[in-house]
PLY file of the C-alpha trace (Angstrom):
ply
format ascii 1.0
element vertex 466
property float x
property float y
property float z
element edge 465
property int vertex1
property int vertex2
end_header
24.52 11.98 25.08
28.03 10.53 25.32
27.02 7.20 23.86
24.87 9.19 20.73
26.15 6.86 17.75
25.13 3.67 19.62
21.24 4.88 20.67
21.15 5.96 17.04
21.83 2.84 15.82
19.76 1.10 17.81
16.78 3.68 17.08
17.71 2.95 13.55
17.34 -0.34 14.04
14.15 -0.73 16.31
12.07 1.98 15.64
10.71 3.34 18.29
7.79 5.11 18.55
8.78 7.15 21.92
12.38 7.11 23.08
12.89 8.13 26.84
16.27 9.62 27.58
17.60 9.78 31.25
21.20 11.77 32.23
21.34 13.65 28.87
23.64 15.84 29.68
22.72 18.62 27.43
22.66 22.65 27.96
21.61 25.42 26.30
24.44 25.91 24.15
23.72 22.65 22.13
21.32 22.89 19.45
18.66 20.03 18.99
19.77 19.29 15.34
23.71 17.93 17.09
22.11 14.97 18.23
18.83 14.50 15.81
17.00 10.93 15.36
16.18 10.90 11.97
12.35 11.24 11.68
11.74 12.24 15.51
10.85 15.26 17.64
13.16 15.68 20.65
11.45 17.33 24.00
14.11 18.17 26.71
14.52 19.48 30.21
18.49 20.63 30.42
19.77 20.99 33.74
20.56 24.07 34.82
22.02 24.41 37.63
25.43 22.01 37.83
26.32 20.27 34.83
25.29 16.52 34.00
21.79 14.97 34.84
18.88 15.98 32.16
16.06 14.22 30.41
14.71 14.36 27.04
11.84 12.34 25.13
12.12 11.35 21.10
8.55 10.95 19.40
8.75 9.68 15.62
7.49 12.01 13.40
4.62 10.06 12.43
2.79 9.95 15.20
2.77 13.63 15.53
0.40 14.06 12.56
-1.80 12.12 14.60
-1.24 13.61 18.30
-1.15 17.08 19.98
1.44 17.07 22.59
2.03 19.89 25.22
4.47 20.16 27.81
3.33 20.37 31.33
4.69 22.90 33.83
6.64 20.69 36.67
8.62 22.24 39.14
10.80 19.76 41.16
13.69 21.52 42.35
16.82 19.36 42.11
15.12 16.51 40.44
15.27 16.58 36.46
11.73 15.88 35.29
9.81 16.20 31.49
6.27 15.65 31.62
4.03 15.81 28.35
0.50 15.87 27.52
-0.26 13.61 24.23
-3.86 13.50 23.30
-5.89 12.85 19.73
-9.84 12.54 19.35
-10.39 10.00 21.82
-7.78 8.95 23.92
-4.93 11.02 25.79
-2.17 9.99 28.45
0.54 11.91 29.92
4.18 10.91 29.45
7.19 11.56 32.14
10.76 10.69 32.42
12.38 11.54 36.22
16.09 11.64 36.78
16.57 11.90 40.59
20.39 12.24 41.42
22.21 10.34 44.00
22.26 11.72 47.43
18.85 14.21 46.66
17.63 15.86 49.93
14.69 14.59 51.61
12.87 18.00 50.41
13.35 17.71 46.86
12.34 13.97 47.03
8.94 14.74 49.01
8.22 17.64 46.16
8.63 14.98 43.73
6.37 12.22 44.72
3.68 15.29 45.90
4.07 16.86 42.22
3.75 13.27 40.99
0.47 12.35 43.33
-1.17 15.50 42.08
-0.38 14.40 37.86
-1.76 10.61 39.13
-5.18 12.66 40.12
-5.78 14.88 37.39
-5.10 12.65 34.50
-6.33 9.60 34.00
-3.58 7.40 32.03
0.29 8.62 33.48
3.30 6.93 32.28
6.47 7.64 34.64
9.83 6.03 33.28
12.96 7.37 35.20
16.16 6.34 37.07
15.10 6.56 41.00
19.18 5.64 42.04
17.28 4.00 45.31
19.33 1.13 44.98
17.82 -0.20 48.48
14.29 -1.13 47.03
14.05 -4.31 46.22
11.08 -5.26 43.45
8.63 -6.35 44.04
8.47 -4.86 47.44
8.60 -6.66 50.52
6.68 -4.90 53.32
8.18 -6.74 56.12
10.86 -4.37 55.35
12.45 -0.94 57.10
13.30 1.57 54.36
14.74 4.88 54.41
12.79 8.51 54.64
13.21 8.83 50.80
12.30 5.58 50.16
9.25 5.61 52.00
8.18 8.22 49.91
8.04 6.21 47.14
6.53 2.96 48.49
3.49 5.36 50.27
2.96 7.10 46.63
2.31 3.74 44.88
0.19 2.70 47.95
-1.70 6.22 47.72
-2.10 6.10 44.47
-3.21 4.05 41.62
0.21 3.56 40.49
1.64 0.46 39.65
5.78 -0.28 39.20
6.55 -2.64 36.93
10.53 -3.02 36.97
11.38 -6.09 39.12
14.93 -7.27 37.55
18.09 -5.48 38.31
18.32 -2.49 36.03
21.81 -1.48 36.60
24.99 -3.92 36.66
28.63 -2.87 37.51
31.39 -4.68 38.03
32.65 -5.58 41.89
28.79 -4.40 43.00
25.96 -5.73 43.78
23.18 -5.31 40.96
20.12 -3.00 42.01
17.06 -1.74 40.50
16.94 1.45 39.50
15.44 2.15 36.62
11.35 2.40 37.36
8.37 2.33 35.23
4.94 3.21 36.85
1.82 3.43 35.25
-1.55 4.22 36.05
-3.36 1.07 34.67
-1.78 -2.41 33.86
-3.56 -2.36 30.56
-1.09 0.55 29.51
1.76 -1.34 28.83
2.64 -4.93 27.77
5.60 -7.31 27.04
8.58 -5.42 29.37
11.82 -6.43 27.96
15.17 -5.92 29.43
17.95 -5.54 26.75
21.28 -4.98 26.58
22.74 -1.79 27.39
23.42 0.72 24.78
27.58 1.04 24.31
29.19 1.28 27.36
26.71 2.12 30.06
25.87 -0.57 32.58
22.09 0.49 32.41
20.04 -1.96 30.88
17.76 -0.87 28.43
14.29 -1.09 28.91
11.56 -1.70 26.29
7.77 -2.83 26.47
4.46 -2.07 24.33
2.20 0.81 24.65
-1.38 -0.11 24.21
-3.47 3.18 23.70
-6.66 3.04 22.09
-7.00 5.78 19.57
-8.54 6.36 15.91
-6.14 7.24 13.79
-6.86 10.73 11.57
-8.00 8.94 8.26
-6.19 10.41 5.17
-8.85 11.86 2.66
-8.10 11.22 -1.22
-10.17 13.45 -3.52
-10.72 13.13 -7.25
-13.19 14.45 -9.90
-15.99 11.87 -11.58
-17.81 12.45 -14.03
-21.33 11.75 -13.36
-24.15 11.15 -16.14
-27.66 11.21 -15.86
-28.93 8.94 -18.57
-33.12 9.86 -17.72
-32.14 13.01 -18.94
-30.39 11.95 -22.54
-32.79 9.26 -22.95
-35.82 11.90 -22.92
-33.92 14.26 -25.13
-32.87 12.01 -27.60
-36.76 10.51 -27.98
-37.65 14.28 -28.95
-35.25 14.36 -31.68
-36.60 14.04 -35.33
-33.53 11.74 -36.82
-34.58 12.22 -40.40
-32.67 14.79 -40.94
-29.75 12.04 -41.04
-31.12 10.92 -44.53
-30.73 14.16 -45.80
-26.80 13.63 -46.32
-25.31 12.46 -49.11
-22.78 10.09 -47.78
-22.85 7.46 -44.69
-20.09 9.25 -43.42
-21.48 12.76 -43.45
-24.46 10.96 -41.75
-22.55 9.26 -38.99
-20.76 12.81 -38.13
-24.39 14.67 -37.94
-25.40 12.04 -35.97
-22.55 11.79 -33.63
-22.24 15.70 -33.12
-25.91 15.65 -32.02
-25.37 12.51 -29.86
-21.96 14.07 -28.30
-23.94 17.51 -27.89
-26.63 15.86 -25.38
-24.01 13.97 -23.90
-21.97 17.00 -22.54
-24.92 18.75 -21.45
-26.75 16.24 -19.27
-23.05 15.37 -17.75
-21.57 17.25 -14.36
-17.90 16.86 -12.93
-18.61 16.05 -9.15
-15.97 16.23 -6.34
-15.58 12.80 -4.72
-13.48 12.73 -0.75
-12.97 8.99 -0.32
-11.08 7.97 3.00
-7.79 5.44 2.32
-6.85 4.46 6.06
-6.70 0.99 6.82
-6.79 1.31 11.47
-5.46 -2.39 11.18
-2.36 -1.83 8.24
0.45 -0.20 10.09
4.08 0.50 9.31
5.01 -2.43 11.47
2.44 -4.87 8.96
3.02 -2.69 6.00
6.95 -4.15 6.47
6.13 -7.56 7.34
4.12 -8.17 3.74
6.82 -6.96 1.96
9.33 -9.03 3.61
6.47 -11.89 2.80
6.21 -11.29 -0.50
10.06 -10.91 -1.02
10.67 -14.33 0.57
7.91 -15.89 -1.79
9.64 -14.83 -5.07
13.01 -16.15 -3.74
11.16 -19.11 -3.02
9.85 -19.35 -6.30
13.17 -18.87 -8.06
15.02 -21.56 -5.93
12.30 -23.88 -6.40
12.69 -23.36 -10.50
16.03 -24.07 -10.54
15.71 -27.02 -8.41
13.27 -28.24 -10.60
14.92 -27.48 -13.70
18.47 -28.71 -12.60
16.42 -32.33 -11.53
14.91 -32.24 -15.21
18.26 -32.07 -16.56
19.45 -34.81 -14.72
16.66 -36.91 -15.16
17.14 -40.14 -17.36
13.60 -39.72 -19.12
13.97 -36.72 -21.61
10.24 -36.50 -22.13
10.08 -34.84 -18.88
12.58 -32.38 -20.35
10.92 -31.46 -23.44
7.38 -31.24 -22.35
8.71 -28.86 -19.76
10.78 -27.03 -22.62
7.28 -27.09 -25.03
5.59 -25.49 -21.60
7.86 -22.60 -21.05
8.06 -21.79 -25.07
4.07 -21.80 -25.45
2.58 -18.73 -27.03
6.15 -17.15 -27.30
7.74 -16.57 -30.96
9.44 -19.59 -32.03
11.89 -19.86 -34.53
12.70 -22.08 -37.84
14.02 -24.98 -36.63
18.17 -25.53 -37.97
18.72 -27.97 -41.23
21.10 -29.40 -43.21
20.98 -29.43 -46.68
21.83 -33.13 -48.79
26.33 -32.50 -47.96
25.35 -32.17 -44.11
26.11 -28.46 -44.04
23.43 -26.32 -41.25
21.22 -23.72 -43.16
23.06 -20.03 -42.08
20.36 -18.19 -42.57
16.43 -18.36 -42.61
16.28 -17.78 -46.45
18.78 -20.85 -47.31
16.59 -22.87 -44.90
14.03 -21.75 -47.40
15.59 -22.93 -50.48
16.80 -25.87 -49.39
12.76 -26.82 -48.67
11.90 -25.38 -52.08
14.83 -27.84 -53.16
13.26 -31.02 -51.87
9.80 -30.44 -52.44
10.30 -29.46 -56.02
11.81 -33.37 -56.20
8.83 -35.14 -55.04
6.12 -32.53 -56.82
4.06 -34.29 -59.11
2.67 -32.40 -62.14
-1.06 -32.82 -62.75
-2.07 -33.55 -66.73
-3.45 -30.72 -68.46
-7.26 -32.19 -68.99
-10.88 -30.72 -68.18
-11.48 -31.08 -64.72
-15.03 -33.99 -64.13
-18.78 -31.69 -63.00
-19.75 -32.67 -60.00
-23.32 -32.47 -59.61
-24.21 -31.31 -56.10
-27.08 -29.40 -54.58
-27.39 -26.05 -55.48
-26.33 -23.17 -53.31
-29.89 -21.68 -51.96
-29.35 -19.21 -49.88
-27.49 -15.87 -51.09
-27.24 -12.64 -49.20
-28.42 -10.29 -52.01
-30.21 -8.15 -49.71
-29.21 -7.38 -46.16
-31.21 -4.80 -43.90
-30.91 -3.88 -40.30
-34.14 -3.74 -38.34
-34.81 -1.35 -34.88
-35.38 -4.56 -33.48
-32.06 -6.20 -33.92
-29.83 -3.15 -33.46
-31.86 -2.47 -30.14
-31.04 -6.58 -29.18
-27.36 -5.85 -29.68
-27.10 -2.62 -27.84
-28.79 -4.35 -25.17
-26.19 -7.07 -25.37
-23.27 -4.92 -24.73
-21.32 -5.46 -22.01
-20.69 -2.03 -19.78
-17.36 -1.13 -18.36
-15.63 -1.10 -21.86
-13.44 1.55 -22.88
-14.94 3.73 -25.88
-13.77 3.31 -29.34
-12.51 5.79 -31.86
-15.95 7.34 -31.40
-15.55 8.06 -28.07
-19.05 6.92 -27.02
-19.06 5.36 -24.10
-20.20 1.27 -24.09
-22.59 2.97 -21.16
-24.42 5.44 -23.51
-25.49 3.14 -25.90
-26.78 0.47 -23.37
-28.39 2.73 -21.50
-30.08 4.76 -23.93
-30.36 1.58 -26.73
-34.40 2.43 -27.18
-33.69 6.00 -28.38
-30.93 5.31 -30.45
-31.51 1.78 -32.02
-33.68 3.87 -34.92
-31.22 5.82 -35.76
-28.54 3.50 -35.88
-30.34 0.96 -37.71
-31.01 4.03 -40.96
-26.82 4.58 -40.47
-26.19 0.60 -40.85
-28.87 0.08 -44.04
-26.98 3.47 -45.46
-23.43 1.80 -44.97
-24.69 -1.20 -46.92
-26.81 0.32 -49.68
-24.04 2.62 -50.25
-20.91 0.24 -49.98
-19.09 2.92 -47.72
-17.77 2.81 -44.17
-17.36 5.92 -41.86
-13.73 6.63 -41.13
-14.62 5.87 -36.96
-15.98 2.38 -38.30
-13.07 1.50 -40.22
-10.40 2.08 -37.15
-11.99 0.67 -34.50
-10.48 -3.06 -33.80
-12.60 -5.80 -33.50
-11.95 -8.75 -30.90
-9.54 -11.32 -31.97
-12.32 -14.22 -32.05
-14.37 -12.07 -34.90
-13.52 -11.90 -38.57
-14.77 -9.28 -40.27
-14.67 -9.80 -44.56
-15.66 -6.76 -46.71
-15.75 -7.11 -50.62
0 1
1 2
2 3
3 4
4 5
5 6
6 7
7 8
8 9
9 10
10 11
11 12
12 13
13 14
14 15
15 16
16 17
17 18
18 19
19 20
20 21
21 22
22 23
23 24
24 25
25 26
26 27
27 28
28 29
29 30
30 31
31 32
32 33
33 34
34 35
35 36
36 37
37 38
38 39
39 40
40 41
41 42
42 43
43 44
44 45
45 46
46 47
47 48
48 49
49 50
50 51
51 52
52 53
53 54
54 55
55 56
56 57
57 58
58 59
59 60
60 61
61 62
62 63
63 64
64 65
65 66
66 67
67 68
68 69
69 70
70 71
71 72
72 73
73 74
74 75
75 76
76 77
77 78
78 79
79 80
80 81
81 82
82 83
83 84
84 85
85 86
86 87
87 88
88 89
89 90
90 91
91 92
92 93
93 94
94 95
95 96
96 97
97 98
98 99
99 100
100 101
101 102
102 103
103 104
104 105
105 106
106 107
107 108
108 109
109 110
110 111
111 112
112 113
113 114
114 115
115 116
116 117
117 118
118 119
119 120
120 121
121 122
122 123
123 124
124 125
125 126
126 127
127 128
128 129
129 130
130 131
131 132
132 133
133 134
134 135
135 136
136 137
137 138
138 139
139 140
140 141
141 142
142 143
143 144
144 145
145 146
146 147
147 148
148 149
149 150
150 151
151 152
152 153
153 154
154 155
155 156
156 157
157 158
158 159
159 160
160 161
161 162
162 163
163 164
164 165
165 166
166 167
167 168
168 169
169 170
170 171
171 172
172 173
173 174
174 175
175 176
176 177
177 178
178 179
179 180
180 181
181 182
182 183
183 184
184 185
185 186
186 187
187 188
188 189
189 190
190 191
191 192
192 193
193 194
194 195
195 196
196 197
197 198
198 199
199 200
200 201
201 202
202 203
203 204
204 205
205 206
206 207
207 208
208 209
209 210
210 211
211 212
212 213
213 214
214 215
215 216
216 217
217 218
218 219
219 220
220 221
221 222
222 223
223 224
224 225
225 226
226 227
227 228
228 229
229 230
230 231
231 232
232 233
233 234
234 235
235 236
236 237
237 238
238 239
239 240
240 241
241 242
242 243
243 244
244 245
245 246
246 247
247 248
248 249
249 250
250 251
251 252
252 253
253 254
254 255
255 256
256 257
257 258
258 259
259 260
260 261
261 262
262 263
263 264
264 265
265 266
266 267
267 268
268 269
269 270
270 271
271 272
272 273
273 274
274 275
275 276
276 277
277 278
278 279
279 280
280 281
281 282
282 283
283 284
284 285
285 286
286 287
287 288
288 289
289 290
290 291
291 292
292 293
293 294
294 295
295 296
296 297
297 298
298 299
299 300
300 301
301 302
302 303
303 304
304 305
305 306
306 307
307 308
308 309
309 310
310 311
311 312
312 313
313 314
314 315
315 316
316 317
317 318
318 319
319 320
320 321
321 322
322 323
323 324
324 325
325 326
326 327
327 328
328 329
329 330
330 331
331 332
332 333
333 334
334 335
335 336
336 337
337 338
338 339
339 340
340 341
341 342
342 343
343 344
344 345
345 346
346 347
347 348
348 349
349 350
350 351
351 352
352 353
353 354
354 355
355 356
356 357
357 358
358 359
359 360
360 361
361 362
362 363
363 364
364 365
365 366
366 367
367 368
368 369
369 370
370 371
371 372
372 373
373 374
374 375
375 376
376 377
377 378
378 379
379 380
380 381
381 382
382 383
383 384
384 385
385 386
386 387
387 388
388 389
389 390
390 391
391 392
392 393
393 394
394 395
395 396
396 397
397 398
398 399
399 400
400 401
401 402
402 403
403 404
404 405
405 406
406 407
407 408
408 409
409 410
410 411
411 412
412 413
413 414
414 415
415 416
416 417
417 418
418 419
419 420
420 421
421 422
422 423
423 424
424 425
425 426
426 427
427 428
428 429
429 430
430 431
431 432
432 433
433 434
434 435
435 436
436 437
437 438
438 439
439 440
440 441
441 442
442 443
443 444
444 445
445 446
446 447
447 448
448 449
449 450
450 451
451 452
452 453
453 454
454 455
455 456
456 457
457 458
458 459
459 460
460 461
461 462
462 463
463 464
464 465
């Protein structure tokens, strides 16, 4: 792990989901936390033996919460090998990185590709990324051509098996020698993997690095949100509020004394034909990854830069334009519904008004100049049509109260009350008699309950009390 700072980088950079490590390196006496990614899980396989050589895999973090993975027992001598199990509900594949040293006896090599023909028929999707160091293969594979023992080996295990090798550009460069190939990836399907890049290498290694898509098909565990509701069954209030004698409202002095008997009663019901349930609601989105997730916000960051450069443009074209109209309907635009402020003036010697009040005074000034005083005589009678309609006597009917409740519009929040706009829709036939003896009461009386007199009407109504 000499070149640690630039992989990190580049893992910081690229995010990865797996990250498949050849010639690590490492030993024993190097904890995992020395060379941590960030949010991943490191699997190794030190060598043991000699120093140098090892392999180690990275998975980020969150995938984890969404796979088991197990580590395979696989025994090939010489050869530096990692091979993990990664399954969820429906899908699994197994994952292996291979270092095979230069020079490895024809033994060790035959081990391998037996070890490797016996993963290939047990599971059914097997990734195998490595470095081979057979330099003499050339991709893709010419079979005209004499090979050597070891690399025989190879060329009969793809031919055995249903392995395919995707590498076919030189994976290693050095200076004053000839490029070769060997860096492999094999996979058991060619749906498995998709868009094989060959980057540049990481610091100063002459390995390229390699990077392509893995396609698995899998259902990712959804994330369950649960919350309380409050659930309300309105048959129930609506039955026990029609066996309810409401006289017993008339009975009170006062409106307001009314409205709380009537409203304890009401509120009583209420809570006992109402249940907290416990509601599990399911907030994954399959389609919305982290990948998407970044590319909206980078969309909707671009849009309000967009929309600030296009408002200055705009504004910097108005202010060069020759037609001020443009200008000042644009100004009236921006100012609309906002507070605006008195205007500056000048009084009769030219000097600007300092303050609000002497802007004041100096309009007092110059009306009082042009007021005209009206003569002190008896005003003419005007004979008109008489007034005919008064509203001496006002009375709420069942009928109209019921219309109203009916009317309402559910989804409201409650008012100082806290009845619910649901309630009294719902339940409008029960409690339109009632309501309408509390309304007539308010009138006769000339007094409003204290819930009545807080709660704010809509801006459109006026509401005039004398």
């Amino acid at each position: 792990m000499a070149k640690y700072n630039d992989l990190l980088a580049f893992v910081t950079y690229g995010k990865p989901s797996f990250l498949i490590v050849t010639e690590t390196w490492l030993s024993s006496s190097i904890p995992d936390h020395l060379f941590s990614m960030g949010d991943y899980t490191i699997f190794r396989a030190d060598r043991t033996r000699t120093r140098g050589g090892g392999v180690c895999i990275f998975i980020a973090n969150h995938l984890l919460s969404e796979l088991h993975v197990a580590q395979l027992s696989f025994d090939t001598g010489n050869i530096d090998s990692l091979v993990l199990r990664i399954s969820c509900k429906n899908f699994s594949f197994v994952l292996s990185c291979v270092y095979r040293p230069p020079g490895t006896d024809l033994t060790s090599d035959h081990n391998l590709f037996l070890k490797l023909s016996d993963l290939v028929e047990a599971y059914e999707n097997v990734f195998v990324f490595g470095d081979f160091n057979m330099p003499d293969l050339k991709w893709p594979l010419n079979p005209k051509l004499k090979w050597s023992q070891s690399n025989q080996l190879l060329v009969d295990f793809l031919m055995s098996t249903r392995m395919l090798q995707l590498v076919d550009q030189p994976t290693r460069i050095r200076r004053n020698q000839q490029p070769s190939t060997l860096d492999l990836v094999m996979i058991s399907d060619a749906n498995l993997l998709a868009n094989l890049e060959y980057l540049d290498p990481i610091g100063k290694s002459d390995h390229v690095l390699i990077k392509a898509d893995m396609q698995m098909c899998f259902t990712p565990r959804k994330r369950t949100i649960t919350f309380s509701r409050l659930v309300t069954n309105y048959e129930d209030i609506n039955t026990r509020l029609s066996n309810i004698d409401w006289s017993f409202i008339s009975t009170h002095t006062d409106v307001s004394s009314s409205w709380d008997a009537f409203k304890l009663r009401l509120q009583e019901i209420i809570d006992s034909c109402s249940s907290r349930v416990t509601v599990k609601k399911s907030s994954t989105k399959p389609w919305i990854d982290g990948k998407i997730l970044k590319l909206i916000n980078k969309k909707r960051s671009l849009w309000r830069a967009y929309k600030r450069t296009t408002k200055e443009n705009y504004e910097k074209q108005l202010v060069a334009d020759a037609n001020p109209k443009r200008f000042y309907k644009y100004v009236r635009s921006a100012i609309k519904g906002s507070f605006v402020q008195m205007p500056l003036i000048k009084d009769g010697n030219g000097q600007i008004a300092s303050s609000q009040r002497a802007a004041a005074d100096i309009f007092a000034s110059s009306f009082s100049k042009i007021f005209v005083k009206e003569p002190h005589i008896t005003m003419p009678v005007i004979n008109g049509p008489a007034k005919s309609e008064s509203l001496d006597f006002v009375h709420f009917t069942k009928d109209s109260v019921l219309n109203k409740l009916r009317s309402l519009k559910e989804g409201k929040s409650p008012g100082p009350d806290g009845l619910s706009v649901s309630v009294l829709k719902k339940c409008a036939n029960s409690l339109a008699g009632p309501l309408s003896v509390l309304f007539n009461q308010s009138i006769d009386t000339g007094i409003l309950p204290l819930d009545w007199k807080t709660a704010l009407p809509r801006q459109h109504d006026v509401v005039f009390f004398t």
